[in-house]
C-alpha positions as CSV (number, residue, x, y, z in Angstrom):
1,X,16.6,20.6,9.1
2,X,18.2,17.2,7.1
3,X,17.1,15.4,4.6
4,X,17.3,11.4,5.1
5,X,17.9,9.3,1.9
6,X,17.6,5.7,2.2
7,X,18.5,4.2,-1.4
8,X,17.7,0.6,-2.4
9,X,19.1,-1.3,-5.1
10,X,16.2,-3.7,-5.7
11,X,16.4,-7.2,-7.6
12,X,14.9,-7.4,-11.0
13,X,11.3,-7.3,-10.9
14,X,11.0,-6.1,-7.2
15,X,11.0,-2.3,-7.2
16,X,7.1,-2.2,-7.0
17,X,7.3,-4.4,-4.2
18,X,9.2,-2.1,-2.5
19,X,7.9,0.7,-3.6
20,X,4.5,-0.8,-1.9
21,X,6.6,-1.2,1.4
22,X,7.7,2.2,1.6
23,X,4.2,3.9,1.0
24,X,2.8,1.3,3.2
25,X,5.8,2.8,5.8
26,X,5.1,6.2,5.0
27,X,1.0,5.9,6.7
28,X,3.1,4.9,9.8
29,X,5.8,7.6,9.9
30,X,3.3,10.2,9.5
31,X,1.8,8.6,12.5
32,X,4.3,9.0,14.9
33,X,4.8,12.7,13.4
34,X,8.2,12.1,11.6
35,X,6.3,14.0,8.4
36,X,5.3,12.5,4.9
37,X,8.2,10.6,3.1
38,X,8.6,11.2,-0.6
39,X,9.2,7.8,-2.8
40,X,11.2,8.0,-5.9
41,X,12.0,5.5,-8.5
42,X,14.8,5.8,-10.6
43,X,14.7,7.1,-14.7
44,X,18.4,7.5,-15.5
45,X,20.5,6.4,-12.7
46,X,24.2,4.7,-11.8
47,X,22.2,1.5,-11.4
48,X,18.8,-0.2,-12.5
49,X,15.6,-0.6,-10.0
50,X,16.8,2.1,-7.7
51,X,14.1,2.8,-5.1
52,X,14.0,5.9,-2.8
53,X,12.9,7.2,0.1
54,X,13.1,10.5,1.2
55,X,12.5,12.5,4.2
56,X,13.1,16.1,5.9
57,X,13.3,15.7,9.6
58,X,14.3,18.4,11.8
59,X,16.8,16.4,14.2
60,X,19.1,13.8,13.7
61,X,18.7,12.3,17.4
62,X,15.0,13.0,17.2
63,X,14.6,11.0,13.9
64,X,16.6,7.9,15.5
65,X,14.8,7.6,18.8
66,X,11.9,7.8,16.7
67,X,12.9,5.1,14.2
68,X,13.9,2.3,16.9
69,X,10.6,2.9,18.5
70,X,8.9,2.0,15.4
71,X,11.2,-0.4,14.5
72,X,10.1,-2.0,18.0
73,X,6.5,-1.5,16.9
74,X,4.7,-4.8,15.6
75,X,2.7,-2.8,12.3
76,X,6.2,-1.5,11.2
77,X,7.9,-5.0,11.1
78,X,4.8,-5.9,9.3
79,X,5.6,-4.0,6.8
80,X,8.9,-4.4,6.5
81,X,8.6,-8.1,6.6
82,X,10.7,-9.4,3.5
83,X,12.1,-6.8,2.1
84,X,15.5,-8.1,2.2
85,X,14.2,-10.7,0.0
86,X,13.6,-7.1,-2.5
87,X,17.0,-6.0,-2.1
88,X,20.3,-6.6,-3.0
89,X,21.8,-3.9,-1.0
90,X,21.2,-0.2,-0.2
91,X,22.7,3.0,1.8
92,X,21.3,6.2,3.9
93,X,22.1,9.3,2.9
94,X,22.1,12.3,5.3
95,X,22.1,16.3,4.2
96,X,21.7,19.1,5.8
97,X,19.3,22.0,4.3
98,X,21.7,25.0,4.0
99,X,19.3,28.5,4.4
C-alpha cells in the first residue's frame, strides 16, 4: 500500500480555490475506484497556503494507468481547468505503508 502526496504551494488568496478543485476531484477519483482523497490545508508549515492532497492506493502502476485515463476524461479537465492560475508550484510525494 503507498500513500500519494501531491503538495501545492498556492498564490495568496487561492488556497480555497484549490481546495474546491481537489474536493470537486475527489467525487471523480472515487468514481473510477482509486478510494476517497484526504485534503489538508496547512497550520504551521515551511511555506504559507500549502494545499494537500492525499491518497492510499494500493499499486503504483495501477494508480498511473488510472490517473492518465482520467486525465483523458472531459469532467476531470473540468475540474482541473485553471488551477495553474492557483499555483505557484507544487510536488508529489510517494510512501510506502511499512506493516
Amino acid at each position: 500500500m503507498y500513500v500519494i502526496r501531491e503538495i501545492m504551494h498556492c498564490k495568496p488568496g487561492k488556497v480555497r480555490a484549490m481546495v474546491e478543485k481537489f474536493h470537486n476531484l475527489n467525487k471523480l477519483t472515487k468514481d473510477v475506484g482509486m478510494g476517497t482523497m484526504r485534503v489538508m490545508t496547512d497550520v504551521a508549515a515551511e511555506r504559507y497556503w500549502t494545499v494537500i492532497s492525499e491518497i492510499e492506493v494500493p499499486n503504483i502502476d495501477e494508480f498511473e494507468q488510472t490517473s492518465k485515463k482520467m486525465m483523458a476524461d472531459p469532467k476531470f479537465q473540468e475540474v482541473m481547468k485553471g488551477y495553474h492560475d492557483l499555483v505557484e508550484d507544487g510536488r508529489r510525494e510517494i510512501y510506502m505503508i511499512e506493516k
